[in-house]
C-alpha positions in Angstrom: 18.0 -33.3 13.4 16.4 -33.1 10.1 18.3 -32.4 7.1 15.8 -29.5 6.7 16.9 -27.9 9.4 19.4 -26.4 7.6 17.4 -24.6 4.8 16.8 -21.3 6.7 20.5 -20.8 6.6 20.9 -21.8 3.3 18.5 -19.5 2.4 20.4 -16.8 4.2 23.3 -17.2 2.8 22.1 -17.8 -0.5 20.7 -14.7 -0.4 24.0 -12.8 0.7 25.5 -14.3 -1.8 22.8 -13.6 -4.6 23.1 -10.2 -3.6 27.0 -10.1 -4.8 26.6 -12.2 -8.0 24.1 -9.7 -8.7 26.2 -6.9 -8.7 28.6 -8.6 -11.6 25.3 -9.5 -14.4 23.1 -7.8 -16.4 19.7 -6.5 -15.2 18.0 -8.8 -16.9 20.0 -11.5 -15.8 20.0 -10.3 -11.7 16.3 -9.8 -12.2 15.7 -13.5 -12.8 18.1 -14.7 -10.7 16.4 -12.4 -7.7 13.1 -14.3 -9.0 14.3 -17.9 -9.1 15.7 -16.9 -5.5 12.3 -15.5 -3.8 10.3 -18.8 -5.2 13.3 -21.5 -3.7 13.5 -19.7 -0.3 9.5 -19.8 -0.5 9.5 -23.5 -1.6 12.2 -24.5 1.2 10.4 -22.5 3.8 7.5 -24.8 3.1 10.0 -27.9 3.9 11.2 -26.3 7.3 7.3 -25.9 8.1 6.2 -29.4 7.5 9.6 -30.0 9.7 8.2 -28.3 12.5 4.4 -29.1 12.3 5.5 -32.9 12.8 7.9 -32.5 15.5 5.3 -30.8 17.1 7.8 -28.2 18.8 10.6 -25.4 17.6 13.8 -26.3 16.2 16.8 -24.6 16.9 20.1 -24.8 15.0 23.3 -24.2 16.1 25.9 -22.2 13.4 29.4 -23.6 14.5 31.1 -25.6 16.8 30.4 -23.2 20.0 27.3 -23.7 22.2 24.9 -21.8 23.6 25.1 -19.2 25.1 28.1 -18.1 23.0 27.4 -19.2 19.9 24.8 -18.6 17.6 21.3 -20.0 16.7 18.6 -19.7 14.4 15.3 -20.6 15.7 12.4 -22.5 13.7 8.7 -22.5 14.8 5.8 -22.7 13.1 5.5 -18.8 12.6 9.0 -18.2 11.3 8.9 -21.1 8.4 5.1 -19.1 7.3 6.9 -15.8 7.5 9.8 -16.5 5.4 7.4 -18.1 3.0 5.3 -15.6 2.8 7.5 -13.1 2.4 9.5 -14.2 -0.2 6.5 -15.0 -2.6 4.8 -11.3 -2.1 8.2 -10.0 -2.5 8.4 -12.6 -6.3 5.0 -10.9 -6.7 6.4 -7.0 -6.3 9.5 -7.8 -8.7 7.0 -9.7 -11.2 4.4 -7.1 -11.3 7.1 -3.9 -11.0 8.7 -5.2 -14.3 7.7 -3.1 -16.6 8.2 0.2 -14.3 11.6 -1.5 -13.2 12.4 -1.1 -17.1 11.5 1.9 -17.4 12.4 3.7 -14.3 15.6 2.4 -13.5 19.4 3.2 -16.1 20.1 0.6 -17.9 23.8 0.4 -16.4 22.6 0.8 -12.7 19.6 -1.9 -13.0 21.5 -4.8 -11.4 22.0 -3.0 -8.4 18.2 -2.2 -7.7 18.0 -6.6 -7.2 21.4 -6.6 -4.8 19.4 -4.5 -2.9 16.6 -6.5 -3.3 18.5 -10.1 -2.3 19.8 -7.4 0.8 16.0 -6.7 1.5 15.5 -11.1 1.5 18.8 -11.8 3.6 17.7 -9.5 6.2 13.8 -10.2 6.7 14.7 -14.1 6.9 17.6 -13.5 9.5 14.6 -11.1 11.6 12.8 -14.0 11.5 15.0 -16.5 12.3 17.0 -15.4 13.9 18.1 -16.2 17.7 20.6 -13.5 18.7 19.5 -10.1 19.1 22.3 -8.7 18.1 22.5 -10.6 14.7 19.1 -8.3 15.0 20.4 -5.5 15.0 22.9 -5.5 12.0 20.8 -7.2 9.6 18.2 -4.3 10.6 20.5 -1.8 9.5 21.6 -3.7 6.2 17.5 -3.6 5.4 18.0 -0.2 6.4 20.5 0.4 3.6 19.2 -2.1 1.2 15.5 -0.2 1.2 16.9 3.3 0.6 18.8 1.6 -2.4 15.6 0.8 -4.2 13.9 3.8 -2.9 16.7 6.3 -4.3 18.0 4.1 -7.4 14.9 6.1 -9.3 16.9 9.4 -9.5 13.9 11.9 -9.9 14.8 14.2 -7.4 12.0 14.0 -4.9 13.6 10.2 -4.3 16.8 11.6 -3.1 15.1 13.8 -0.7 12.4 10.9 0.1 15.6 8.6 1.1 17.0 11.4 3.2 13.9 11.2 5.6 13.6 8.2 5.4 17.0 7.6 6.5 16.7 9.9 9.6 13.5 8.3 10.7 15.3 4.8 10.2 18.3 5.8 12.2 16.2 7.0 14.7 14.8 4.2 15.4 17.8 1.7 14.9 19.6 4.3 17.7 17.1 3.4 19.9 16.9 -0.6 19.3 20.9 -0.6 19.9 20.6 1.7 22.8 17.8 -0.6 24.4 20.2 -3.9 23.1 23.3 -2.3 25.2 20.9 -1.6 28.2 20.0 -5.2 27.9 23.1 -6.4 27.3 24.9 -4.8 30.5 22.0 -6.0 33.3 21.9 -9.2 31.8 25.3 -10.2 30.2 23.6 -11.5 27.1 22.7 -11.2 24.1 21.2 -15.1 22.8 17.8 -14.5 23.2 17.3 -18.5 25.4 20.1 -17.0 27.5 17.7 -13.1 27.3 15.0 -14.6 28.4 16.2 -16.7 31.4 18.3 -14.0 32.6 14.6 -11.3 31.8 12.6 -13.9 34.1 14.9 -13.7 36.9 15.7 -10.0 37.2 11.7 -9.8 37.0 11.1 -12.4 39.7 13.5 -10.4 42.3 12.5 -6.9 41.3 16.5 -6.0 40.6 17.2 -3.5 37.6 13.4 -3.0 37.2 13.8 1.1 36.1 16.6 -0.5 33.7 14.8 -3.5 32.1 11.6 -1.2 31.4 14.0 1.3 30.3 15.1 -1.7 27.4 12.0 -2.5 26.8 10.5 0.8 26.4 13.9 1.7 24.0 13.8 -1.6 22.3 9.9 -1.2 21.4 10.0 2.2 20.2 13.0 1.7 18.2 11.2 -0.7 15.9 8.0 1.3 16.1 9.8 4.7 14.2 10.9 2.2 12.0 7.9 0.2 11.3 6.0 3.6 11.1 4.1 4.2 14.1 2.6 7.9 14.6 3.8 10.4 15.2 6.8 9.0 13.3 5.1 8.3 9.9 5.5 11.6 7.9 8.2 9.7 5.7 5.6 7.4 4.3 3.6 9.9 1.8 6.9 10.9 0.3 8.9 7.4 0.5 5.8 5.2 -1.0 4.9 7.9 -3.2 7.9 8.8 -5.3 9.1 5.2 -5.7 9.2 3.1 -8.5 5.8 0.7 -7.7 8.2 -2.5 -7.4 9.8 -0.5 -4.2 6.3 1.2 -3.2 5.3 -3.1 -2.5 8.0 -3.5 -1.4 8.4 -1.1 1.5 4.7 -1.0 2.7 4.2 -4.5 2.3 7.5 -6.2 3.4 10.3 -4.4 5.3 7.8 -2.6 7.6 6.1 -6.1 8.7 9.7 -7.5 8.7 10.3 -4.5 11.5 6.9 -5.8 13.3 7.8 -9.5 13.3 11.0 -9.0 14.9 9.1 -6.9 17.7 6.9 -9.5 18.2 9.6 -11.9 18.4 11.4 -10.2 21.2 8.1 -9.7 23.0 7.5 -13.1 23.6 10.8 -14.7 23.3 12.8 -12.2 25.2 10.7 -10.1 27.4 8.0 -12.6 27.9 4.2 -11.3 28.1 4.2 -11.3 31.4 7.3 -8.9 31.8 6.0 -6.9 28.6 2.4 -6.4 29.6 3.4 -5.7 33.4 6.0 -2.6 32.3 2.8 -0.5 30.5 4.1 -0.4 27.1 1.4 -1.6 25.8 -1.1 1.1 26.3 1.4 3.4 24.7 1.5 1.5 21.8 -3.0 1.0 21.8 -2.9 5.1 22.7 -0.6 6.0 19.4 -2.3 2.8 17.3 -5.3 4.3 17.8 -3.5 8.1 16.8 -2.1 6.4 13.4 -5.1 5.2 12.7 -7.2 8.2 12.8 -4.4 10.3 11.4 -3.3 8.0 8.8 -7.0 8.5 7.3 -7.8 11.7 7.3 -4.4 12.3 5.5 -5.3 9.9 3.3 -8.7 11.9 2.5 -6.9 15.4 2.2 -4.6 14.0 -0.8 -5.3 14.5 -4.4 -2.5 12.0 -5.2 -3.3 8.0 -5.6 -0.3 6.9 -4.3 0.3 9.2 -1.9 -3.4 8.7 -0.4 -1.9 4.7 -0.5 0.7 6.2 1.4 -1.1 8.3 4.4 -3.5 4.3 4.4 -0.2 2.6 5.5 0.0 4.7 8.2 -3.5 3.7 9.3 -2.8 -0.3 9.0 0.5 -0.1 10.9 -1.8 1.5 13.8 -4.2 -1.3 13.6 -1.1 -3.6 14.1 -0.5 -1.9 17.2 -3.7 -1.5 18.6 -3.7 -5.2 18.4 -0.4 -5.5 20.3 -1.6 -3.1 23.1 -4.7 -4.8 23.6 -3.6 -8.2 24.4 -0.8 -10.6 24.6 -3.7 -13.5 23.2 -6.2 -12.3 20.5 -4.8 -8.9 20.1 -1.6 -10.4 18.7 -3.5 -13.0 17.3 -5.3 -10.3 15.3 -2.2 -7.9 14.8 -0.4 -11.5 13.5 -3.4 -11.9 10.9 -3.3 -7.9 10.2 0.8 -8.5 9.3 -0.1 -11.2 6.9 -3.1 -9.4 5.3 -1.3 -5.5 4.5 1.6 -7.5 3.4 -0.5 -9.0 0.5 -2.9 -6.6 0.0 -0.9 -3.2 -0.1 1.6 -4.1 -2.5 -1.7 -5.3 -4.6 -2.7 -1.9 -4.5 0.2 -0.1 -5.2 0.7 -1.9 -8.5 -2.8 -1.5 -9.6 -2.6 2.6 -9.2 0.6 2.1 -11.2 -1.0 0.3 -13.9 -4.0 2.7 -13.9 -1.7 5.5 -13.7 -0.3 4.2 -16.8 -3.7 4.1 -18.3 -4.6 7.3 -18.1 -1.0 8.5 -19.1 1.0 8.6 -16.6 -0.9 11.1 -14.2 -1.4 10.1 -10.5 -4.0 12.7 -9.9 -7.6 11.5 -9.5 -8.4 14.1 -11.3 -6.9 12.1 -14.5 -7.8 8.9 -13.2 -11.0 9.5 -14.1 -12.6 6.0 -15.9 -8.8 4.6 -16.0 -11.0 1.5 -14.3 -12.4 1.1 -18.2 -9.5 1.5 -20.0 -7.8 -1.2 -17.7 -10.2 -3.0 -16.8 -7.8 -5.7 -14.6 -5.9 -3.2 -12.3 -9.3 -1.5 -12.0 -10.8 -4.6 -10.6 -7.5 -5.3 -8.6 -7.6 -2.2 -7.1 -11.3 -2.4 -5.8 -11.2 -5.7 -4.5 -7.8 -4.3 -2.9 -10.0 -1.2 -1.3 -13.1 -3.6 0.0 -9.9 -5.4 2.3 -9.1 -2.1 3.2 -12.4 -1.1 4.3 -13.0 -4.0 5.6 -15.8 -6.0 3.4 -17.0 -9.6 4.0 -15.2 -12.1 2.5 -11.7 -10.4 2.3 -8.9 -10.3 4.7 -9.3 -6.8 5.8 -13.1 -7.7 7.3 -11.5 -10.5 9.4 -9.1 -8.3 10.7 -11.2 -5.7 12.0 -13.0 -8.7 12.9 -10.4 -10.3 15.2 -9.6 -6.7 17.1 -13.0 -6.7 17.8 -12.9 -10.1 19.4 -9.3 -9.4 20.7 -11.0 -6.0 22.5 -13.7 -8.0 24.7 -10.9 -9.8 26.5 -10.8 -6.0 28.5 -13.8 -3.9 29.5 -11.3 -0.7 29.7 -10.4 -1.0 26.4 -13.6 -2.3 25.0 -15.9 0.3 24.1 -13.0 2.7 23.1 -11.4 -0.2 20.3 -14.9 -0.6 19.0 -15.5 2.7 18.3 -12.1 3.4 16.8 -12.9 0.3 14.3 -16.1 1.9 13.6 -14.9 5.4 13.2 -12.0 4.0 11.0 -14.1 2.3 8.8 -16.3 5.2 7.7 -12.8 7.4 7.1 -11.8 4.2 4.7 -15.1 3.4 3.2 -15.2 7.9 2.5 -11.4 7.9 0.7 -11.4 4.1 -0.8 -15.0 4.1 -2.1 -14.4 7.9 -3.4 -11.5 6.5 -5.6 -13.0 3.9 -7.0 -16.1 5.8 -7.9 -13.8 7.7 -9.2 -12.1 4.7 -11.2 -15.2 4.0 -13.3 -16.5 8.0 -13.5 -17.2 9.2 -16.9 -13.6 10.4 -17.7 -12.3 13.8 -18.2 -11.2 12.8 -22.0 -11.8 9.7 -24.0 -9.3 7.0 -23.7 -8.6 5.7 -27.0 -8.7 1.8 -26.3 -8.9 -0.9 -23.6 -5.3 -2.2 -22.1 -5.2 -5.6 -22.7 -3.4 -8.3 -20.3 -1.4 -9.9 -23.0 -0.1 -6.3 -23.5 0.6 -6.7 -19.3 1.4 -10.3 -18.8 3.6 -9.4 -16.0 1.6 -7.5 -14.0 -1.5 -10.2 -14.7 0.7 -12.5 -13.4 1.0 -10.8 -10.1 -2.0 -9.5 -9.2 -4.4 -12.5 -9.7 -2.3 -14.2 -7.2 -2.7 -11.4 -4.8 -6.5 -11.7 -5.2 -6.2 -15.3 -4.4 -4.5 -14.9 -1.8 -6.4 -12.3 -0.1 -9.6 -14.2 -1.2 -8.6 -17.4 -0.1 -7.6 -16.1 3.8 -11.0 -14.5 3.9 -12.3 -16.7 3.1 -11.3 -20.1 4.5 -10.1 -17.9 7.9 -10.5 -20.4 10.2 -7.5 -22.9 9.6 -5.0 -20.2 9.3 -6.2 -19.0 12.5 -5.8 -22.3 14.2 -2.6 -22.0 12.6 -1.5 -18.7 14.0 -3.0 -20.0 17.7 -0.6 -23.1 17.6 2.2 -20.7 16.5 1.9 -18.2 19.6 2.1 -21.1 21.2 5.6 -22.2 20.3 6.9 -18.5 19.8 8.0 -18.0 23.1 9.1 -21.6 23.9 12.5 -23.0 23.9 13.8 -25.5 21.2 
């Protein structure tokens, strides 16, 4: 076995143990430490893919002497080493571009903790990524848990406090659930190493023994990670959570720990379940039904705000639903396109949170469009960060959101049922996004309610420059040059479900 094989745990445990050397610096000091750690997990996770891609199949590596099924494994295909990568450098982009709000938001004597939460928040999306024991799962589900209403409620303003609260009971909710289908699992099967899972899935499947039970896992398992991930009806935390935050955390939640939440589902749907047992049980038009729900939902609360970031907030809701519709329509090209939709909101969203900061800024600290009127002058960066961040939204050529929509459409003609009914969803959507995107940035460069006094230049924001032109790139680049990373992706489903 490669020497590389060993960097996702590194990484892992690097990260658990950033998280406690944290809490003993300065924040300046845990800040760059938390930075220099995103960009080597990133860099290593670019090792472990170029691992995989030339064995041509998943690696799996066994932590301690004791074999499977008792001991346990972390798995590497192609997706996971792309994931971990990908995560770690949007989550370098949210603490890069969140510096100056990080500054200012957060006490000078409780700074260092917002980045133990942070390393927290990168131990526990690499673990659901890598990992290969569901119930090594579940426990670094509830440290992101814990870790996410740190940096949500480390911005003592009052409405955080009462934002983590929600967000809290949603969360437990939904980790309830997941340990409630886990147990389920655990006692008709005996196991809990998802090789042994699946086996064990296949033959209860095959003789039709436990059936009400294993659906009854499934369905627990599934909707667990949906009220986390945000799935309507169980969204109403977002407006407050995203809202309230410091921007750094506002990236950081939409863009990362939600998709971290989504991954992990995916995971167990073809690694543990299989897509034969999944799509067989019915789930899946559950999830398409309340996709499509979120969705629609997600926008017109979106349009009804009068707050920037809480509009931001309500759009989350609608991109989770897209994941989903994705997921219910297919176990091919709908996760194919619910895959690609993962990788674009986690880029783009975190984009657009950090412009509306920096506008907000601009046009003194108001969030209300009212004041935002021609803060796209006075900055004129954010300002063009934020529109090309709406066109992906909406879904315009040449950006990652248009390929999206792109690949459900493709994904839907697989099924005549659910054909005509996903089209116009995606059409109806797009008008609701093109009516509350376009409207703020027409609002963006509208003559302004006062005169501001002088263009914000980027030396003056170095920081945030520094983030957001990679986020462009990246979400031009994808768009652009789609068809390799789709290629990519295919070859990945591939190996998701297979053994190493």
């Amino acid at each position: 076995m490669s020497f590389c094989a060993n960097f996702p745990l590194f990484c892992i445990v690097g990260s658990l143990v950033c998280s406690v050397v944290s809490s003993m610096l300065t924040g300046k000091t845990a800040r760059r430490l938390s930075m220099v750690l995103t960009m080597t997990v990133a860099v290593l996770g670019v090792f472990v893919l170029q691992m995989v891609r030339l064995q041509g199949e998943p690696v799996t590596y066994l932590m301690g002497h004791f074999p499977h099924p008792w001991g346990n494994e972390i798995r590497m295909g192609l997706l996971e080493p792309l994931f971990s990568c990908y995560f770690s450098m949007v989550l370098f982009l949210c603490l890069l571009g969140g510096r100056k709000h990080l500054i200012a938001d957060l006490e000078p004597e409780k700074s260092q903790l917002y980045f133990v939460m942070a390393d927290l928040i990168q131990a526990a999306l690499l673990v659901l990524v890598y990992t290969n024991d569901l119930f090594t799962g579940y426990v670094f589900i509830e440290i992101c848990t814990i870790a996410s209403c740190g940096i949500l409620m480390i911005r003592q303003i009052g409405r955080t406090t009462l934002a983590s609260v929600r967000y809290m009971i949603f969360s437990l909710i939904g980790s309830g659930l997941f340990l409630m289908g886990s147990a389920v699992l655990y006692d008709i099967t005996g196991h809990l190493l998802i090789p042994s899972l699946r086996q064990a899935v296949e033959e209860l499947a095959a003789s039709g023994q436990y059936r009400i039970p294993l659906v009854s896992a499934i369905c627990l398992i599934t909707v667990g990670l949906a009220i986390k991930s945000g799935l309507f009806p169980f969204h109403y935390w977002m407006p407050d959570t995203y809202g309230y935050a410091t921007p750094c955390s506002s990236g950081i939640l939409s863009g990362l720990v939600s998709k971290g939440y989504l991954f992990f589902l995916l995971k167990l749907i073809f690694s543990v379940f299989g897509t034969k047992v999944f799509y067989g049980s019915g789930v899946q038009n559950v999830l398409f039904v309340f996709g499509i729900c979120g969705i629609i939902f997600g926008s017109v609360g979106a349009i009804q705000e009068n707050d920037i970031f809480r509009m931001l907030a309500n759009s989350s809701a609608a991109q989770i639903g897209y994941i989903f519709l994705g997921i219910g329509i297919s176990p091919a090209h709908g996760v194919l396109a619910a895959l690609f939709h993962i990788l674009n909101h986690a880029v783009t969203k975190p984009a657009l949170f950090l412009a509306a900061s920096a506008l907000s800024d601009a046009a003194g600290g108001s969030k209300r469009f009212k004041e935002l009127q021609g803060s796209g002058y006075a900055n004129p960066l954010a300002g063009a960060m934020f529109t090309l961040g709406a066109f992906s939204m909406i879904g315009v050529p040449l950006t990652m959101g248009f390929m999206s929509k792109y690949l459900l459409a493709m994904a839907a003609l697989e099924t005549q049922k659910k054909l005509m009914l996903t089209l116009v969803v995606l059409a109806v959507s797009t008008i609701l996004n093109t009516f509350y995107f376009a409207r703020t940035v027409i609002r963006l460069y509208n003559t302004p309610q006062r005169v501001f006094s002088q263009k914000v230049r980027i030396r003056s924001q170095w920081s945030y420059a520094l983030a957001a032109i990679p986020f462009a790139l990246l979400n031009l680049t994808a768009g652009i040059f789609t068809a390799p990373l789709i290629s990519f992706l295919e070859h990945g489903m591939e190996l998701f479900g297979k053994a190493g």
